[in-house]
C-alpha positions as CSV (number, residue, x, y, z in Angstrom):
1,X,53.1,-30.8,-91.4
2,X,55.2,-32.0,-87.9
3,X,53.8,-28.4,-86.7
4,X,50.0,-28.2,-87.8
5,X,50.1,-31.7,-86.0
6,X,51.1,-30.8,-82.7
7,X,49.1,-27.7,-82.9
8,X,46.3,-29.5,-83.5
9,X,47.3,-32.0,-80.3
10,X,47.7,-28.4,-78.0
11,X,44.4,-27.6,-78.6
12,X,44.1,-26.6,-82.5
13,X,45.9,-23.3,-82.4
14,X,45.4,-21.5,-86.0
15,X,47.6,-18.8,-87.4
16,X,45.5,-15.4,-87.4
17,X,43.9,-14.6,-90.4
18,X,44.7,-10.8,-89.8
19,X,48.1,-9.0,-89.5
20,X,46.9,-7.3,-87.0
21,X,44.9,-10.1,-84.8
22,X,46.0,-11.2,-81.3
23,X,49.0,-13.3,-81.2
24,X,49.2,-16.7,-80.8
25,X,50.5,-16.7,-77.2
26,X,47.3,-15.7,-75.9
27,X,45.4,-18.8,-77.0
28,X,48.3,-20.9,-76.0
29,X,48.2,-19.4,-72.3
30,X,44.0,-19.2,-72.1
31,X,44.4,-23.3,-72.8
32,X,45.4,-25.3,-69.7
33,X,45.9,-28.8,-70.5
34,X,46.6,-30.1,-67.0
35,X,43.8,-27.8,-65.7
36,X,42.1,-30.0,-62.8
37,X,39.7,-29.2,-60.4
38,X,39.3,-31.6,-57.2
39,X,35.4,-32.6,-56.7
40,X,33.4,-31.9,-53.8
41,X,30.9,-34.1,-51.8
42,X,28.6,-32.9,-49.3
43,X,28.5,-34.9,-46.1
44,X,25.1,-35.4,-43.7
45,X,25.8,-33.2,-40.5
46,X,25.1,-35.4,-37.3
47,X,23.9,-31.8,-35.7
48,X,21.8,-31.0,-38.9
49,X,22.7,-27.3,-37.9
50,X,21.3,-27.5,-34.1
51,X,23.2,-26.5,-32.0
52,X,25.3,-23.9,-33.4
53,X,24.4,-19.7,-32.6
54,X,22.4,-18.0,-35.3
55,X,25.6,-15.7,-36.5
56,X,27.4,-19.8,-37.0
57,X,27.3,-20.1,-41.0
58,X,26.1,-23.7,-40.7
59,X,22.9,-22.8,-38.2
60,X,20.4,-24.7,-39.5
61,X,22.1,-26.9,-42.3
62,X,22.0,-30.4,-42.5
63,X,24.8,-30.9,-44.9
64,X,28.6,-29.1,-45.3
65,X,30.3,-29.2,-49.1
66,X,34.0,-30.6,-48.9
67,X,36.6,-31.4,-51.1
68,X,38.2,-34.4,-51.9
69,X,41.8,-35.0,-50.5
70,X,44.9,-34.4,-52.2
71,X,48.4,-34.3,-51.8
72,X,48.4,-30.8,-50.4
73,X,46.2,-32.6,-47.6
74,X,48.8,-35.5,-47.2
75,X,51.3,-32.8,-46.7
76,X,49.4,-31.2,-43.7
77,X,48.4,-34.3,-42.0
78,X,52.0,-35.9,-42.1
79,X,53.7,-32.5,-40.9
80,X,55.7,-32.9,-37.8
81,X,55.1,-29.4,-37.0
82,X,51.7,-29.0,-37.0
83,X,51.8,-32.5,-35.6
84,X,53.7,-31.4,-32.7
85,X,51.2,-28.3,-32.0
86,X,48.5,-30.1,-32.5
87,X,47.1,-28.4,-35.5
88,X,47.0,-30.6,-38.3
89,X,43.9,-32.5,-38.3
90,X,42.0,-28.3,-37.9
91,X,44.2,-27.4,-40.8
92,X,43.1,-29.8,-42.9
93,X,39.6,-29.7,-42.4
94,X,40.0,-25.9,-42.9
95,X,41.7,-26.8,-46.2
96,X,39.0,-29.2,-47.6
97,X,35.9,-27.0,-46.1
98,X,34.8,-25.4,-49.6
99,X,32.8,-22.6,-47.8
100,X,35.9,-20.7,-46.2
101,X,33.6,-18.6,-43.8
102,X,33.2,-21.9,-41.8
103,X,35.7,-21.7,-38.8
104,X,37.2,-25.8,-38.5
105,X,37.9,-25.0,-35.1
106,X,34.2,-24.0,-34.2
107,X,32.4,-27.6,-35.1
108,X,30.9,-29.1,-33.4
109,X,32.3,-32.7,-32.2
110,X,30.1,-35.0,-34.4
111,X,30.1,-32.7,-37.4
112,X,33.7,-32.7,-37.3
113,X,33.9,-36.9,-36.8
114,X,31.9,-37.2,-39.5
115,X,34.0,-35.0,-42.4
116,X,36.7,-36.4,-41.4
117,X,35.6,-40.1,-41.9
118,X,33.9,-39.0,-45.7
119,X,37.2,-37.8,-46.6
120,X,39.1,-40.6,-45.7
121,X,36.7,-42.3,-47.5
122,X,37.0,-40.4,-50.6
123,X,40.5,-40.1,-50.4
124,X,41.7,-43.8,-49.8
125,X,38.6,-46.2,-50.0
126,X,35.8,-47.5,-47.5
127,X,38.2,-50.3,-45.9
128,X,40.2,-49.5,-42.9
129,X,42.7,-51.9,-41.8
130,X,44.3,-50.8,-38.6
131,X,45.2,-52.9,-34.7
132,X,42.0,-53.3,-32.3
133,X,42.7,-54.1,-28.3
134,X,40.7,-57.2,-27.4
135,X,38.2,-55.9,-24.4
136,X,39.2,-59.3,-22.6
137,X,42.8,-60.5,-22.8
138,X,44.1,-56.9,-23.9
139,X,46.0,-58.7,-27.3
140,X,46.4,-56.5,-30.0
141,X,45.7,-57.8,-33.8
142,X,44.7,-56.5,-37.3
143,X,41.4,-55.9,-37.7
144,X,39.5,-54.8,-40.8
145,X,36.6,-52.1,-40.7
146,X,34.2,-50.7,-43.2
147,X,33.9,-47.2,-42.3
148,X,30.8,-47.0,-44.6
149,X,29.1,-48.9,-41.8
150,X,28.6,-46.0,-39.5
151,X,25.6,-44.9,-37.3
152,X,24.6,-41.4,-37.1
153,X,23.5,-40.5,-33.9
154,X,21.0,-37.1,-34.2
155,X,20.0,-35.4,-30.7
156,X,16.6,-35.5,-28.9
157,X,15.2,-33.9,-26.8
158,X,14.2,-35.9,-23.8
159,X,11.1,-35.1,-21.4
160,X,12.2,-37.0,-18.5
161,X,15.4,-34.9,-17.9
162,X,13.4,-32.0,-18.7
163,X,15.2,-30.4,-21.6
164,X,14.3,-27.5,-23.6
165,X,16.0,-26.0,-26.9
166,X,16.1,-22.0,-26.8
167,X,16.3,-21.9,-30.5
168,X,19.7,-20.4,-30.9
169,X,22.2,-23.1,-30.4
170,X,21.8,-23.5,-26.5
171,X,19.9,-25.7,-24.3
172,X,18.2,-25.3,-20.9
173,X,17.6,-27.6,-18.1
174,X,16.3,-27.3,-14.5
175,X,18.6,-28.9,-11.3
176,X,16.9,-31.5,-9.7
177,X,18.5,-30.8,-6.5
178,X,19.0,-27.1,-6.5
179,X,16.3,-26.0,-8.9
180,X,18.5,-23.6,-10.8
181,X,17.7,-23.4,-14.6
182,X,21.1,-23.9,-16.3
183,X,21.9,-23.1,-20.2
184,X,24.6,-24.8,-21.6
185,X,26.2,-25.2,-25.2
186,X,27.0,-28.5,-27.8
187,X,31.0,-28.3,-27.3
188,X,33.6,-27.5,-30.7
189,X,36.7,-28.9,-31.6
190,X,38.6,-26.3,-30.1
191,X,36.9,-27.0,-26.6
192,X,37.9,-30.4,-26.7
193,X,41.5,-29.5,-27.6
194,X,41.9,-27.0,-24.8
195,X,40.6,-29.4,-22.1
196,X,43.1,-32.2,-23.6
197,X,45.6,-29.2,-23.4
198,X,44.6,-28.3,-19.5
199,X,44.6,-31.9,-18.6
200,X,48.4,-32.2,-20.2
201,X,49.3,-29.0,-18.1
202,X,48.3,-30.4,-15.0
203,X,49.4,-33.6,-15.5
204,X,52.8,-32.8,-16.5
205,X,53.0,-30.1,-13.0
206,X,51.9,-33.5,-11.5
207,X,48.2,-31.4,-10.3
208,X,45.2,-32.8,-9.7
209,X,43.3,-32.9,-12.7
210,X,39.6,-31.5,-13.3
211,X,38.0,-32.9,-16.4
212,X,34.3,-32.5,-15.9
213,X,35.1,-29.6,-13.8
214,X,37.2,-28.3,-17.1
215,X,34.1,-29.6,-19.5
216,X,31.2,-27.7,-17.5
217,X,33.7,-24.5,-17.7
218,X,33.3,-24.4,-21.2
219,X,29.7,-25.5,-21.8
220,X,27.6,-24.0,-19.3
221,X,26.6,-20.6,-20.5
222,X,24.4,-19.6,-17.7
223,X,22.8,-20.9,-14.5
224,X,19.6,-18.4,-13.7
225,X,20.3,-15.9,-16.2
226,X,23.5,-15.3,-14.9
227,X,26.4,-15.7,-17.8
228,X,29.3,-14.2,-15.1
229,X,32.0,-17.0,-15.5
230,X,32.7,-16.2,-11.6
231,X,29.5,-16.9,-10.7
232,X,29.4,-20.1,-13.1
233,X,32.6,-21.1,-11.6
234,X,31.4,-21.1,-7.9
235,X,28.2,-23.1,-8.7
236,X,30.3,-25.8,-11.0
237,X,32.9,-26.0,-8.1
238,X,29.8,-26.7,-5.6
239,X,27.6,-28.5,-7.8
240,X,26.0,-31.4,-6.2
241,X,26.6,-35.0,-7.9
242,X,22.9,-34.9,-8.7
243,X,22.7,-32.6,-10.5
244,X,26.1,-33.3,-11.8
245,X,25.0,-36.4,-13.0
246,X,21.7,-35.0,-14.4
247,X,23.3,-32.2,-16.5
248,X,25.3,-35.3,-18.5
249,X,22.6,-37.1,-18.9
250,X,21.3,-34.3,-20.7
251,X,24.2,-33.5,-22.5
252,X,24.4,-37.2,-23.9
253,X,20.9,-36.8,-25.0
254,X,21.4,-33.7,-26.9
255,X,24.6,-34.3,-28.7
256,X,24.6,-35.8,-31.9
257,X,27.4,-38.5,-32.5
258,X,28.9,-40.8,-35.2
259,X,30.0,-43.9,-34.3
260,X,31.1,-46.7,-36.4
261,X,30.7,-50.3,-34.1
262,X,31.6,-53.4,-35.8
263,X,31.9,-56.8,-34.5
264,X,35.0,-57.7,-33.2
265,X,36.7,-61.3,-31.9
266,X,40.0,-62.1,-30.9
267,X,42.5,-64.0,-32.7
268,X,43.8,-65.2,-29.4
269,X,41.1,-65.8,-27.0
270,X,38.4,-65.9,-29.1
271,X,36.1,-63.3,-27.0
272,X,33.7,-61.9,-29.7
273,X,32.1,-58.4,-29.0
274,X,31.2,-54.7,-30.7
275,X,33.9,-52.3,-30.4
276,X,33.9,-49.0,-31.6
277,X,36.8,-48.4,-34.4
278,X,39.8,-47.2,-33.1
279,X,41.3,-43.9,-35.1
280,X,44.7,-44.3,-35.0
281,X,48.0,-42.5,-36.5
282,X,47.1,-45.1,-39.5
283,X,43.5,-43.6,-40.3
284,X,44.7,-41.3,-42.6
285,X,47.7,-43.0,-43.7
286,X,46.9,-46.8,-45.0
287,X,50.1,-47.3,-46.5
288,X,51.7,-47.2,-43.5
């Protein structure tokens, strides 16, 4: 009787009614009883799909499935390793990405923002309590956000600067000092590591550093038709400010963003603004 009951508890296994049927073990291993399957959600894209190259699989989509965070996720995120080289926060999205032909290191800025802020979400809850600078007197405090309280930011395309969209995940603009038609590119993840990791380099070889030089190296993809990096080079490191400052403006206009701006005043000097959340080391770990 002990028996039939805990059979019945496992998942009602029955003995055969044949000599000759299977035997038991098979049912016994085709039942799982801590078989679990994390769920997915699908987050907006800031981009909708613009903005990446036709080949890119998310050209054209407006929304990316992920997974919800587990401990395996914990594990990557609080590595010292990966820490260290800089690789954790790409090898998690990579991990929580559903659609593995998606490369994490090729999204674009906003896109990856906003994943990462749904699966904090998901993962530990809405509220983020974290420290936040007062603007004024520079006193640090706690603060509480609501990181459901986020703006979207999608791109436009503005006729004043003159911008056109070439359809496969470039944009074109004209000089207003030199006249040249230059193409450039929305920039990934990866870009903005390797300009931190350029900036570092120089910095630590106490050299000059060159961060919008660095940023217009790896955005601009052709000026006249031209897509020779030399010849890109040579026009970035002669560019006038105009149309240095005109080629920013129209990269602020066509980049998507999210941005989560709350109001904040200060336990100390009482100065009351909005300021953007900070993401610190605590984002993903609220315990802490």
């Amino acid at each position: 009787m002990s028996r039939r009951n805990n059979e019945d508890r496992m998942g009602g296994i029955h003995k055969p009614e044949h000599a000759d049927a299977p035997p038991q073990v098979q049912s016994q291993k085709a039942f799982d009883p801590l078989h679990f399957v994390a769920p997915t959600e699908f987050v907006e894209l800031p981009s909708k799909g613009r903005g990446y190259q036709e080949n890119h699989p998310l050209f054209g989509e407006e929304t990316i499935e992920i997974r919800f965070m587990t401990a395996k996720d914990e594990d990557i995120l609080s590595s010292q390793t990966l820490l260290k080289k800089g690789l954790a926060v790409e090898r998690f999205l990579q991990n929580v990405i559903v659609n593995k032909d998606i490369d994490a290191k090729k999204l674009l800025v906003a896109d990856r923002n906003a994943i990462l802020i749904s699966a904090r979400v998901s993962g530990y809850g809405n509220i983020y309590e974290t420290k936040a600078a007062c603007p004024a007197c520079g006193t640090s405090s706690d603060h509480t956000f609501d990181l459901n309280d986020k703006k979207i930011i999608n791109f436009e395309l503005n006729d004043e600067l003159g911008v056109k969209e070439t359809g496969h995940g470039t944009f074109i603009t004209k000089m207003p000092y030199s006249k040249f038609n230059v193409e450039y590119r929305l920039l990934y993840g990866e870009d903005e590591i390797h300009i931190s990791n350029i900036t570092a380099s120089k910095r630590k070889r106490k050299m000059n550093e060159s961060l919008l030089s660095d940023q217009y190296n790896r955005m601009i993809v052709a000026i006249e038709g031209h897509k020779d990096g030399s010849v890109i080079k040579r026009y970035i490191d002669n560019m006038p400010t105009i149309d240095s400052r005109h080629l920013r403006a129209c990269y602020k206009a066509t980049a998507p963003d999210v941005k989560i701006i709350q109001n904040f005043e200060c336990s100390s000097c009482s100065h009351e603004q909005e300021i953007e959340v900070p993401f610190g080391a605590d984002f993903f770990w609220p315990d802490r």
